[in-house]
PDB file of N, CA, C and O in Angstrom:
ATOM      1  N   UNK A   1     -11.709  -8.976  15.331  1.00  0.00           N
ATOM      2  CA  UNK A   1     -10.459  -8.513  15.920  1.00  0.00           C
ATOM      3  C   UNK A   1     -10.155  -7.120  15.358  1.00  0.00           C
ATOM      4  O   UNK A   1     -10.254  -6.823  14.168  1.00  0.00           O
ATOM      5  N   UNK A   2      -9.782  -6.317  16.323  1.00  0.00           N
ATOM      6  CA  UNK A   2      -9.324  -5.167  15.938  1.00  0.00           C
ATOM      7  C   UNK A   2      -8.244  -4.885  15.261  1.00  0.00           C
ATOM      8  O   UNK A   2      -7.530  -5.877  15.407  1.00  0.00           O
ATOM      9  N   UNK A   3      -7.643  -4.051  14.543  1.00  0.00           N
ATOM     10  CA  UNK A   3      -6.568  -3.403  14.081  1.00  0.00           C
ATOM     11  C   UNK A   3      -5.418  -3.831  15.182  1.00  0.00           C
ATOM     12  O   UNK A   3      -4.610  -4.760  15.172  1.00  0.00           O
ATOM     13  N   UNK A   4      -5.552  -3.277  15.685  1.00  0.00           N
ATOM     14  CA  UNK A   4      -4.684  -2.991  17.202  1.00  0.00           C
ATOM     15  C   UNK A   4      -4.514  -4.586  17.747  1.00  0.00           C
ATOM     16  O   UNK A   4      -3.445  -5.155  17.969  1.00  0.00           O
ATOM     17  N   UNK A   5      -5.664  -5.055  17.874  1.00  0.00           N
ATOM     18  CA  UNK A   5      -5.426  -5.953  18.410  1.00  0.00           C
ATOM     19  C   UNK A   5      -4.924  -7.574  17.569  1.00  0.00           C
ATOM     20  O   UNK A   5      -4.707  -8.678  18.070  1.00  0.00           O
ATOM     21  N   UNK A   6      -4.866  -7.065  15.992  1.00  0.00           N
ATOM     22  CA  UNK A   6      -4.391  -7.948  15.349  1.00  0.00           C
ATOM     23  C   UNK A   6      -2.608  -7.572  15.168  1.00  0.00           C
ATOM     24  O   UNK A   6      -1.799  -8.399  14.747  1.00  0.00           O
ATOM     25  N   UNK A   7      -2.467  -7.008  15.335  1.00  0.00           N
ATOM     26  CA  UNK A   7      -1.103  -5.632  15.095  1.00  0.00           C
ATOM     27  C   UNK A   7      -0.026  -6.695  15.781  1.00  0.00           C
ATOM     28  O   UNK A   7       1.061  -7.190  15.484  1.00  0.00           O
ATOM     29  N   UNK A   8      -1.024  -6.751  16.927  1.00  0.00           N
ATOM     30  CA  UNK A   8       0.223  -6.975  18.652  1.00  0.00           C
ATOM     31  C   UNK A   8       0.059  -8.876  18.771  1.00  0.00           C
ATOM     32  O   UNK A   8       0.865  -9.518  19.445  1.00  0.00           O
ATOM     33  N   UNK A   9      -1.070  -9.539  18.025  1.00  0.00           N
ATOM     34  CA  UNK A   9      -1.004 -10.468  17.774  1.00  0.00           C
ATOM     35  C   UNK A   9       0.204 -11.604  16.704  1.00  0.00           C
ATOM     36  O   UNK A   9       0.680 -12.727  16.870  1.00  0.00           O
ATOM     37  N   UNK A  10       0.322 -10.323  15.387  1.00  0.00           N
ATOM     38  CA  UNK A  10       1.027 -10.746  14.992  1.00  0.00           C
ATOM     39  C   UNK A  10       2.296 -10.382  15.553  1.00  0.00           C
ATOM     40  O   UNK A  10       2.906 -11.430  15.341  1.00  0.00           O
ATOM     41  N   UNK A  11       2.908  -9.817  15.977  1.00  0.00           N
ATOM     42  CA  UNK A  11       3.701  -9.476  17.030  1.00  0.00           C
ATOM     43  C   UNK A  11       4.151 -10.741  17.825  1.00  0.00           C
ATOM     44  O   UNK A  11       5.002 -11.595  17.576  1.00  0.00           O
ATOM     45  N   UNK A  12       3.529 -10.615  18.575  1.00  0.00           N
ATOM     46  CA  UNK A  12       3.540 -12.066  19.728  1.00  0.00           C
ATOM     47  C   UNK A  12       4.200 -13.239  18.960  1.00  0.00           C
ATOM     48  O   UNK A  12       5.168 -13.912  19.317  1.00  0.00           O
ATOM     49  N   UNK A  13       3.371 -13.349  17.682  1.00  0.00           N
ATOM     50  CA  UNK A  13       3.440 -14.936  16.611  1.00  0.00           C
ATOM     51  C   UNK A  13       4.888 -14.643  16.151  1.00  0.00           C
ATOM     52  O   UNK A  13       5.510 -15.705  16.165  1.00  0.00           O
ATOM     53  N   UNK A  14       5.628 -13.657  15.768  1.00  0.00           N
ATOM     54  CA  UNK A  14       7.137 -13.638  15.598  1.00  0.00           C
ATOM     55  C   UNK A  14       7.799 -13.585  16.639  1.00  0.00           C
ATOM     56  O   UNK A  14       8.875 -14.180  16.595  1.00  0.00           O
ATOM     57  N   UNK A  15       7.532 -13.070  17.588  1.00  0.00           N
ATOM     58  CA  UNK A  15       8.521 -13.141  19.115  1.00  0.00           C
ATOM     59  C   UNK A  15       8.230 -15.054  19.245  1.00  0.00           C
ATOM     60  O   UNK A  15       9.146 -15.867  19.116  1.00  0.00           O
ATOM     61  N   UNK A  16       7.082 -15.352  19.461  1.00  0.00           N
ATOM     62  CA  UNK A  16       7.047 -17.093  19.443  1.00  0.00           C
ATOM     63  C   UNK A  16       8.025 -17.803  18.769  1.00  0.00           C
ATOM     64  O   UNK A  16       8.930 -18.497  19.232  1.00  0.00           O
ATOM     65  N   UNK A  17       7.611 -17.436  17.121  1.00  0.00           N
ATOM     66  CA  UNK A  17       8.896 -18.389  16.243  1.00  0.00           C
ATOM     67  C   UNK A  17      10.100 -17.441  16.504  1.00  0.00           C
ATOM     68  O   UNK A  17      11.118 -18.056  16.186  1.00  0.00           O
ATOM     69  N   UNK A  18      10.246 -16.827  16.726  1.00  0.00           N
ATOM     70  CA  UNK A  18      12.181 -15.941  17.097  1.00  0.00           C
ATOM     71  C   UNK A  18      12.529 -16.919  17.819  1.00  0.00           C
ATOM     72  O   UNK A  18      13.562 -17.482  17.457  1.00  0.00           O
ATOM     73  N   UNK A  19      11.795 -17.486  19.112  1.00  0.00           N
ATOM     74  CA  UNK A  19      12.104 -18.137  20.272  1.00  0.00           C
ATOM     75  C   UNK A  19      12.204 -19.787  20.181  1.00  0.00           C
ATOM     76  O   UNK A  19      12.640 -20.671  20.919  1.00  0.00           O
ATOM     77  N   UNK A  20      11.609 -19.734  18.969  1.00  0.00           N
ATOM     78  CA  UNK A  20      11.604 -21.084  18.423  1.00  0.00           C
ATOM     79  C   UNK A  20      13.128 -21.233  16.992  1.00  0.00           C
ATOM     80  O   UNK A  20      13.758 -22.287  17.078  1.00  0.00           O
ATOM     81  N   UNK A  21      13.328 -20.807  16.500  1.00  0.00           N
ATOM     82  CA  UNK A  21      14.727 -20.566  15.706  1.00  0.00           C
ATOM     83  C   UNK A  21      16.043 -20.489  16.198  1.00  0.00           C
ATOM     84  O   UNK A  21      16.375 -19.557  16.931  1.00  0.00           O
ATOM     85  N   UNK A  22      16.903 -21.469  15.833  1.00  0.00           N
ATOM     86  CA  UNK A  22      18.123 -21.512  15.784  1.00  0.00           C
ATOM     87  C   UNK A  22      19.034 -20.705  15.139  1.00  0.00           C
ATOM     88  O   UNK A  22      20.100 -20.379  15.662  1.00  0.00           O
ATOM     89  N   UNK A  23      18.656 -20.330  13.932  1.00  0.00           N
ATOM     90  CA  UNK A  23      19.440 -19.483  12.700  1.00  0.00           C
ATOM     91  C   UNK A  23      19.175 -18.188  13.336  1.00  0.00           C
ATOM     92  O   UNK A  23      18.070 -17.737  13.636  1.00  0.00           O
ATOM     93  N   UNK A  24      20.715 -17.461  13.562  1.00  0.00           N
ATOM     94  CA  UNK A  24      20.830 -16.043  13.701  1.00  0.00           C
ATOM     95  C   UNK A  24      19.863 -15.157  12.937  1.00  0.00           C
ATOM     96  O   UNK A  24      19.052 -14.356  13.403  1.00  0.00           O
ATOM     97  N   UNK A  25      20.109 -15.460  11.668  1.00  0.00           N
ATOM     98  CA  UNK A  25      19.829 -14.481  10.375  1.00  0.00           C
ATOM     99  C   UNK A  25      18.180 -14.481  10.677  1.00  0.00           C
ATOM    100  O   UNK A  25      17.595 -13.412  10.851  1.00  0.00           O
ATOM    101  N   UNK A  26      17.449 -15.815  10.728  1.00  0.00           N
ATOM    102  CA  UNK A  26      16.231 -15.630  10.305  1.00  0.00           C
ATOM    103  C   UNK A  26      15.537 -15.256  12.322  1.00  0.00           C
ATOM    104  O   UNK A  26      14.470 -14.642  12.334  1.00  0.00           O
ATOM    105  N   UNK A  27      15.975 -15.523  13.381  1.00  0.00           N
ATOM    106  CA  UNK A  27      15.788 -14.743  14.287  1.00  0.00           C
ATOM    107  C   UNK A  27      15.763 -13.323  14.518  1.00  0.00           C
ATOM    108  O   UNK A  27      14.807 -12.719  15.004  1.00  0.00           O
ATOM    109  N   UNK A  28      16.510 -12.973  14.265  1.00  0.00           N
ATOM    110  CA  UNK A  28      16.908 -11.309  13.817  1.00  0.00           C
ATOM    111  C   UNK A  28      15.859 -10.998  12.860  1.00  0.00           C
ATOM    112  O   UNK A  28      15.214 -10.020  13.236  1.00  0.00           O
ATOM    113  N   UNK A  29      15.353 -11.615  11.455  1.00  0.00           N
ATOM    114  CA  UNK A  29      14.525 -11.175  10.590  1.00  0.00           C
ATOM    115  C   UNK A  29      12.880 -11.096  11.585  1.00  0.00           C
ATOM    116  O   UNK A  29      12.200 -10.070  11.582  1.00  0.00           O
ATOM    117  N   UNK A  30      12.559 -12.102  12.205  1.00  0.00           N
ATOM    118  CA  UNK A  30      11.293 -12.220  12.895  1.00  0.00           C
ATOM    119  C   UNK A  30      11.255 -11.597  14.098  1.00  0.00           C
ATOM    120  O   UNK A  30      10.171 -11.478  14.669  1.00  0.00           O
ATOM    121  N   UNK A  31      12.663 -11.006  14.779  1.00  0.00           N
ATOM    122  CA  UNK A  31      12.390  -9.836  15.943  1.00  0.00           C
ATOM    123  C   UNK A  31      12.079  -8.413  15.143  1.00  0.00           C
ATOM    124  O   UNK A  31      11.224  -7.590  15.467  1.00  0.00           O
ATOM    125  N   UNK A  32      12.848  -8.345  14.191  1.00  0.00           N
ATOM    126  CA  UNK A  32      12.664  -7.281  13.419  1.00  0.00           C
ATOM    127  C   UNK A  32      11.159  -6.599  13.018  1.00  0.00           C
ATOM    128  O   UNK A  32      10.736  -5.443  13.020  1.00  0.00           O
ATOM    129  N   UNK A  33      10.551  -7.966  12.661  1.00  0.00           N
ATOM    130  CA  UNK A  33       9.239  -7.785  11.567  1.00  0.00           C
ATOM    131  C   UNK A  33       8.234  -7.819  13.523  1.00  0.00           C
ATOM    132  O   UNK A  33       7.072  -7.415  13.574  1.00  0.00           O
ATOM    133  N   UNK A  34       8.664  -8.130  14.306  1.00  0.00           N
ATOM    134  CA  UNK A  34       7.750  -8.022  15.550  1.00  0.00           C
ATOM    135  C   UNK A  34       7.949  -6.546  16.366  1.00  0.00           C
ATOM    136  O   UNK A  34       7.234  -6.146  17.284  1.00  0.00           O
ATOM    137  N   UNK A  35       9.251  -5.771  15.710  1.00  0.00           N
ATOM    138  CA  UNK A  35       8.776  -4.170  16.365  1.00  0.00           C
ATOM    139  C   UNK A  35       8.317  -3.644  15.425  1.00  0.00           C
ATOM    140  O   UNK A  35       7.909  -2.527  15.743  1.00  0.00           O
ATOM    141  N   UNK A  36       8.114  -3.936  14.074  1.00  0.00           N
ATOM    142  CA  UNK A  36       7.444  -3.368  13.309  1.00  0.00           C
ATOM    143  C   UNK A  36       5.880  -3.149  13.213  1.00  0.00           C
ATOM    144  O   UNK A  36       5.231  -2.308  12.592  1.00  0.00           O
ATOM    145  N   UNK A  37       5.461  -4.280  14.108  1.00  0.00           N
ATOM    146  CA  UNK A  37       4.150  -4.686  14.521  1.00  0.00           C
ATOM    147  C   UNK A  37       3.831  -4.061  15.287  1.00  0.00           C
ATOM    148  O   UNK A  37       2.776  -3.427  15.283  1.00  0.00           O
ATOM    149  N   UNK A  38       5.033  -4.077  16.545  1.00  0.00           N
ATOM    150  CA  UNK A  38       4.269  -3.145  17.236  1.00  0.00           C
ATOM    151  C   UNK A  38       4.380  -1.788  17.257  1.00  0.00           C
ATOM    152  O   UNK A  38       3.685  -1.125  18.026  1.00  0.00           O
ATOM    153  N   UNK A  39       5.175  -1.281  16.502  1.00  0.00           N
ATOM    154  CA  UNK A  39       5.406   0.287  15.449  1.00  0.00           C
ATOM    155  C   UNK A  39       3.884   0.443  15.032  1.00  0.00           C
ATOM    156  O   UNK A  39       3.121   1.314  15.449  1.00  0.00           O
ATOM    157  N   UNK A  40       3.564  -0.654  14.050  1.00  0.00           N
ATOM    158  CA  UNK A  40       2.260   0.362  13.623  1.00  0.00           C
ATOM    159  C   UNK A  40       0.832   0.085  14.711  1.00  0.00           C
ATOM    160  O   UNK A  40      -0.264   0.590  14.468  1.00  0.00           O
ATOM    161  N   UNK A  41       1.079  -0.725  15.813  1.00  0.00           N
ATOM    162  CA  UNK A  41       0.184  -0.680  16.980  1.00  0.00           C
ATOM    163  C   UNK A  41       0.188   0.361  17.505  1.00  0.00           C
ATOM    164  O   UNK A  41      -0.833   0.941  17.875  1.00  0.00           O
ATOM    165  N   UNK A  42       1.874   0.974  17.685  1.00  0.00           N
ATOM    166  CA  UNK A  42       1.699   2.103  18.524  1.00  0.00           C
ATOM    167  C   UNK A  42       0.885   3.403  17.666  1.00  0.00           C
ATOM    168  O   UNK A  42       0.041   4.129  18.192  1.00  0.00           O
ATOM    169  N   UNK A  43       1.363   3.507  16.193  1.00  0.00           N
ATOM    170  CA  UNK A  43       0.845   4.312  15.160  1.00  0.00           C
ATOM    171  C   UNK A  43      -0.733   4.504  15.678  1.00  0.00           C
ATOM    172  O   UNK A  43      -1.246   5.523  16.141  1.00  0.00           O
ATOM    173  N   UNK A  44      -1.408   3.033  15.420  1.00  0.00           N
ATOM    174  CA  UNK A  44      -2.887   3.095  15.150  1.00  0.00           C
ATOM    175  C   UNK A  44      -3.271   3.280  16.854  1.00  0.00           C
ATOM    176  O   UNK A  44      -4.346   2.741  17.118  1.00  0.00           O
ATOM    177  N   UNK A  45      -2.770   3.768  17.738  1.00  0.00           N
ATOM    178  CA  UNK A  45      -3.277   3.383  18.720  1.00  0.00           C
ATOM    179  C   UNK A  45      -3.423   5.210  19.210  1.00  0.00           C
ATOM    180  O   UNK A  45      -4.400   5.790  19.683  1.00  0.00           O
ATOM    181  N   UNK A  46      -2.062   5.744  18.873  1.00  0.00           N
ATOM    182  CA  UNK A  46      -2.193   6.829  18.735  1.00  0.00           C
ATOM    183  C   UNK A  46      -3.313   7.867  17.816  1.00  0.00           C
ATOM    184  O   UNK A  46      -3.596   8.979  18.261  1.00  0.00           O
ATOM    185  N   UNK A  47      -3.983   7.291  16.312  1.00  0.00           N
ATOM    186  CA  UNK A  47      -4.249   7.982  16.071  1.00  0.00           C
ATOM    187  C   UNK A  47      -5.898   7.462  16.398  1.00  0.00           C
ATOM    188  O   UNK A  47      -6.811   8.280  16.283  1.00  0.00           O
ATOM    189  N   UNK A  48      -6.134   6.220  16.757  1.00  0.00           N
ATOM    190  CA  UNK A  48      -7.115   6.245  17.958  1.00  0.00           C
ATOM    191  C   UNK A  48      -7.550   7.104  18.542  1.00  0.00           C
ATOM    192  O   UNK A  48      -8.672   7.594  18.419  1.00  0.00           O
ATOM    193  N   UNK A  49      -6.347   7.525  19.568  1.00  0.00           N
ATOM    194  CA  UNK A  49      -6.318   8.204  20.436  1.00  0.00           C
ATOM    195  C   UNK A  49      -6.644   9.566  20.557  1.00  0.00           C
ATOM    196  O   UNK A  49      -7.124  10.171  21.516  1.00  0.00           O
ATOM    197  N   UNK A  50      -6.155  10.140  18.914  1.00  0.00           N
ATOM    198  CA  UNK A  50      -6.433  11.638  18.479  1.00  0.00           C
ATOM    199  C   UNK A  50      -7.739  11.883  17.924  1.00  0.00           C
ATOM    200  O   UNK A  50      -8.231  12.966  17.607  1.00  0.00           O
ATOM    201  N   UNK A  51      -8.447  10.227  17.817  1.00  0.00           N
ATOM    202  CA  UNK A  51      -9.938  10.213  17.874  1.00  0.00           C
ATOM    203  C   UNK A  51     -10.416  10.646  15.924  1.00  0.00           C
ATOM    204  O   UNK A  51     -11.455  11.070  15.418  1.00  0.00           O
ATOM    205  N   UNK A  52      -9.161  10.293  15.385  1.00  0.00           N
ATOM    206  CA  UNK A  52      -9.485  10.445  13.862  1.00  0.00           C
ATOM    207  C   UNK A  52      -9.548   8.725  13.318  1.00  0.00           C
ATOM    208  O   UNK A  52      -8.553   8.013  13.450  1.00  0.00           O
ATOM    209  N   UNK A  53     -10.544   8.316  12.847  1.00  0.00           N
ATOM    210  CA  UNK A  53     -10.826   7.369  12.466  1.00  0.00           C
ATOM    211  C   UNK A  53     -10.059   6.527  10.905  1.00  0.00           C
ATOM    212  O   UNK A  53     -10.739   6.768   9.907  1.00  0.00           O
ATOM    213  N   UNK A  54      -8.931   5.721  10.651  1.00  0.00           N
ATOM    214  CA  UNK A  54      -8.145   5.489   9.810  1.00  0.00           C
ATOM    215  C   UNK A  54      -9.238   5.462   8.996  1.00  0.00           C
ATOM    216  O   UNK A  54      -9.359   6.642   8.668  1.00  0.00           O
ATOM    217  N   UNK A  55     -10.074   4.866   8.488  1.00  0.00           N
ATOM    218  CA  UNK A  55     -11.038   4.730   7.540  1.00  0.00           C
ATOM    219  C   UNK A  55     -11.219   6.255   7.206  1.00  0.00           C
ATOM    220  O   UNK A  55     -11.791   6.338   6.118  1.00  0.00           O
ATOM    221  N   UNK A  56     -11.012   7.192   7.606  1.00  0.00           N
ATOM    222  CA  UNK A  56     -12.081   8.453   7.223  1.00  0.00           C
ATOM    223  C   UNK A  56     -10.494   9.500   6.487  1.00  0.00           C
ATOM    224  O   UNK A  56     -10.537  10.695   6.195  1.00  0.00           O
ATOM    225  N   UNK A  57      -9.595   8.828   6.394  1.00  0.00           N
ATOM    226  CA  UNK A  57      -8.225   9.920   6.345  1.00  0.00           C
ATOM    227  C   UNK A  57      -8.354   9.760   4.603  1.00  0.00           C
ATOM    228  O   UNK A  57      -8.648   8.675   4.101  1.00  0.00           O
ATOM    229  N   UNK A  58      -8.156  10.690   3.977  1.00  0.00           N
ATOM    230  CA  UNK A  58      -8.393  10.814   2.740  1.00  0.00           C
ATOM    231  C   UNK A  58      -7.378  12.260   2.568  1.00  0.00           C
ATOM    232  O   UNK A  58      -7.148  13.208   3.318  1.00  0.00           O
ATOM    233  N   UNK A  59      -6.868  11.841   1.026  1.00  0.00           N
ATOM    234  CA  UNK A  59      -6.487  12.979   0.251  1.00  0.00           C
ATOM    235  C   UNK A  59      -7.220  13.793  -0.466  1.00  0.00           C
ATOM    236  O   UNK A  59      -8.043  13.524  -1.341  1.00  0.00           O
ATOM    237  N   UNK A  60      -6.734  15.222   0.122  1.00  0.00           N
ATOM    238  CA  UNK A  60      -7.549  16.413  -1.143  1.00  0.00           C
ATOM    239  C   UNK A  60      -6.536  16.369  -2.032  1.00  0.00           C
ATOM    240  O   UNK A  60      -5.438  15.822  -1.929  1.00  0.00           O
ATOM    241  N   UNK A  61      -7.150  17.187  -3.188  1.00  0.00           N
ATOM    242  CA  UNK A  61      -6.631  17.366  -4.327  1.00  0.00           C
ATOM    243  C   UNK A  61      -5.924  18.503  -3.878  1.00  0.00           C
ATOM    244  O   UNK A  61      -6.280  19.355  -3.063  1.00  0.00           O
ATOM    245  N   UNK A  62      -4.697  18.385  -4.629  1.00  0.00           N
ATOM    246  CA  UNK A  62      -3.836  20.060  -4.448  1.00  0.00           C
ATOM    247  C   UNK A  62      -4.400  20.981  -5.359  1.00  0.00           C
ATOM    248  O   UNK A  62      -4.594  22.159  -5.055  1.00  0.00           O
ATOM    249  N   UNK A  63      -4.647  20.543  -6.357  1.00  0.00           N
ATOM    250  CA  UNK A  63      -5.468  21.699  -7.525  1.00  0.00           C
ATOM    251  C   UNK A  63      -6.593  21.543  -7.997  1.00  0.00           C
ATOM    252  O   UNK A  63      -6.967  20.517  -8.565  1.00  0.00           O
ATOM    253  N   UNK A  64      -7.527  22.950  -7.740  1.00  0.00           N
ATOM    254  CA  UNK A  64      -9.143  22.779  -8.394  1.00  0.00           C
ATOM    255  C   UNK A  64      -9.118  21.931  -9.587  1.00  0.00           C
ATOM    256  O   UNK A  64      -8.136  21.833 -10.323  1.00  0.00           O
ATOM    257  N   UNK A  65      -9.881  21.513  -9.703  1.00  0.00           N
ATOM    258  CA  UNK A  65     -10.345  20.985 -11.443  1.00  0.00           C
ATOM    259  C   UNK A  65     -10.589  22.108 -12.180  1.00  0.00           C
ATOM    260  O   UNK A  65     -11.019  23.109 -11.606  1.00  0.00           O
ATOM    261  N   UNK A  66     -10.348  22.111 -13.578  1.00  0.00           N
ATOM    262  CA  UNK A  66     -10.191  23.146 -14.264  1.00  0.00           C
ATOM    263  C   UNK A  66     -11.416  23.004 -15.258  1.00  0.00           C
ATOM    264  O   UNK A  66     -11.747  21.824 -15.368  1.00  0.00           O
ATOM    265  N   UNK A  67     -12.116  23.803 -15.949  1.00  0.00           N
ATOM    266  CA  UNK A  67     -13.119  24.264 -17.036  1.00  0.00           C
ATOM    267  C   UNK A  67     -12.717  23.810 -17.779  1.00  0.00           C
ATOM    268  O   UNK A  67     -13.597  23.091 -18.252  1.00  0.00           O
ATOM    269  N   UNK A  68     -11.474  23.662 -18.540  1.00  0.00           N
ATOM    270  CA  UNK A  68     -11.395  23.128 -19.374  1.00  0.00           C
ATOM    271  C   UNK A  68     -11.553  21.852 -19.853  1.00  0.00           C
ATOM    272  O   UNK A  68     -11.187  20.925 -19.130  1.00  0.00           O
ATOM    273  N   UNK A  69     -12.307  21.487 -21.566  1.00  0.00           N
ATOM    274  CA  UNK A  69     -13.163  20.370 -22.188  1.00  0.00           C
ATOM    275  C   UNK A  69     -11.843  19.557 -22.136  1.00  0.00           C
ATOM    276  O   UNK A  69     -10.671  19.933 -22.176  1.00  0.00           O
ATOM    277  N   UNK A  70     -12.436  18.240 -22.029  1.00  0.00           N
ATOM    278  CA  UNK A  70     -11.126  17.060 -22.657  1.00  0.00           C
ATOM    279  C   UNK A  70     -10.810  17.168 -23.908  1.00  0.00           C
ATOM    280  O   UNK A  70     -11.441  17.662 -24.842  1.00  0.00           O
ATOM    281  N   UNK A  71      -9.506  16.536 -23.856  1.00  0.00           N
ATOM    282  CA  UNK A  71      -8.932  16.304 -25.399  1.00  0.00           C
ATOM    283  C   UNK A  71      -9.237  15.103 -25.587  1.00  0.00           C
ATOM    284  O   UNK A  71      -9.407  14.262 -24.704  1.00  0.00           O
ATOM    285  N   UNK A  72      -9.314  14.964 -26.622  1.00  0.00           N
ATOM    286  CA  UNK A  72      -8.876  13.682 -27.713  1.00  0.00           C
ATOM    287  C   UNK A  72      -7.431  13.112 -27.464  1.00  0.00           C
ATOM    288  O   UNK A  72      -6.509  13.850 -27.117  1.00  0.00           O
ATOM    289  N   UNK A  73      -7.302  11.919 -27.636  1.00  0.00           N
ATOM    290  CA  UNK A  73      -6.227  11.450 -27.645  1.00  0.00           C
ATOM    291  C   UNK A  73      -5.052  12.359 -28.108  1.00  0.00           C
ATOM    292  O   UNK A  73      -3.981  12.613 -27.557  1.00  0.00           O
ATOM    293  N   UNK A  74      -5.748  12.899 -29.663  1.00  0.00           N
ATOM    294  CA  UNK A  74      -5.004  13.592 -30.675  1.00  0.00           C
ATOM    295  C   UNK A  74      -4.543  14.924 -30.096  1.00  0.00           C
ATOM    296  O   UNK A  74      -3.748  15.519 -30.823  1.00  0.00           O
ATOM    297  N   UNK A  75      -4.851  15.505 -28.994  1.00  0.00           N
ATOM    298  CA  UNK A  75      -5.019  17.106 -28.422  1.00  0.00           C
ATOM    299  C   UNK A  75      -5.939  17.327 -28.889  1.00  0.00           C
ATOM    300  O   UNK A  75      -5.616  18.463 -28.541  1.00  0.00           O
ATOM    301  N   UNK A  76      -6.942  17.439 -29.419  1.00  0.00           N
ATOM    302  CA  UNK A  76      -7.897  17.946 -30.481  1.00  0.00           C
ATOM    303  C   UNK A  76      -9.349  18.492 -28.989  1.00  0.00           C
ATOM    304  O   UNK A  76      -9.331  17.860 -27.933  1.00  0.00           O
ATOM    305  N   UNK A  77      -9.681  18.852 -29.052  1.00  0.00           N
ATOM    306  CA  UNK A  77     -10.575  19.522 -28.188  1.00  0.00           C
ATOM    307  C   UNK A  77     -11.655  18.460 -28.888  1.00  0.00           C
ATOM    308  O   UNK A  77     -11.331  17.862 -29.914  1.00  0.00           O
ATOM    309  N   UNK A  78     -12.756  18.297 -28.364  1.00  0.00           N
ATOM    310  CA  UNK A  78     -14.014  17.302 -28.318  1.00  0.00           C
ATOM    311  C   UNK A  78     -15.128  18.044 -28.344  1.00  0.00           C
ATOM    312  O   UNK A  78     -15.564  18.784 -27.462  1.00  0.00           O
ATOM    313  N   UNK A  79     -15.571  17.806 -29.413  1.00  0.00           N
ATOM    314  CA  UNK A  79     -17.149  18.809 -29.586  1.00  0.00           C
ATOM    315  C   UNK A  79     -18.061  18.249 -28.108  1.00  0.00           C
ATOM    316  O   UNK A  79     -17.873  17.164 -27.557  1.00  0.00           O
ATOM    317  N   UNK A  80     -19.109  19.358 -27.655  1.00  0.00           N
ATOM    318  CA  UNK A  80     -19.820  19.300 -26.843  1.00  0.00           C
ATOM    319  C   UNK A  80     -20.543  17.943 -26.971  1.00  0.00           C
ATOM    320  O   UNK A  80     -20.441  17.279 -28.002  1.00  0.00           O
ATOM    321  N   UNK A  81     -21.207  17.575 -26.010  1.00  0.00           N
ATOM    322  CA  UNK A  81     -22.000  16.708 -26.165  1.00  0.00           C
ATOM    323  C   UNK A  81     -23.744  16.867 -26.349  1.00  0.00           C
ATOM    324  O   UNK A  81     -24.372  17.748 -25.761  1.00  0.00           O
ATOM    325  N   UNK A  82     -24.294  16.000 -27.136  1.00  0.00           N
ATOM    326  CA  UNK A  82     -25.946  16.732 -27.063  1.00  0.00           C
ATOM    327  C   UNK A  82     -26.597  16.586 -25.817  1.00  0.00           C
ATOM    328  O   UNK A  82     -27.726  17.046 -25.653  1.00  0.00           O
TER     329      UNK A  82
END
């Protein structure tokens, strides 16, 4: 099953029990959690769509790595290694 197609599944399974519940409070909680479902269906469907693969989205670093040796716990700079 796909992303997408698990998204709108679980979806469905809270609109079911909404329809099955008596209690205001916890109806309202399971319509709630079913546009949220389909919030991130529409999300993943879109970025589908923009043809960027969720698996491949990654963070760069904001700043190069720097030359400089590690410290020691102590601050102490760390002799080279052999």
């Amino acid at each position: 099953m796909t992303d997408r197609a698990e998204y709108t599944a679980r979806a469905e399974e809270c609109l079911r029990l909404a329809s099955q519940v008596e209690a205001a409070e916890a109806k309202n909680a399971l319509l709630d959690m079913a546009v949220a479902w389909l919030q991130l269906e529409d999300k993943a469907r879109k970025v589908s769509r923009a043809g960027v693969a969720l698996s491949s989205l990654s963070v760069a670093p904001t700043h190069p790595p720097t030359s400089q040796p590690p410290s020691s716990p102590a601050g102490d700079p760390q002799p080279p290694s052999p």
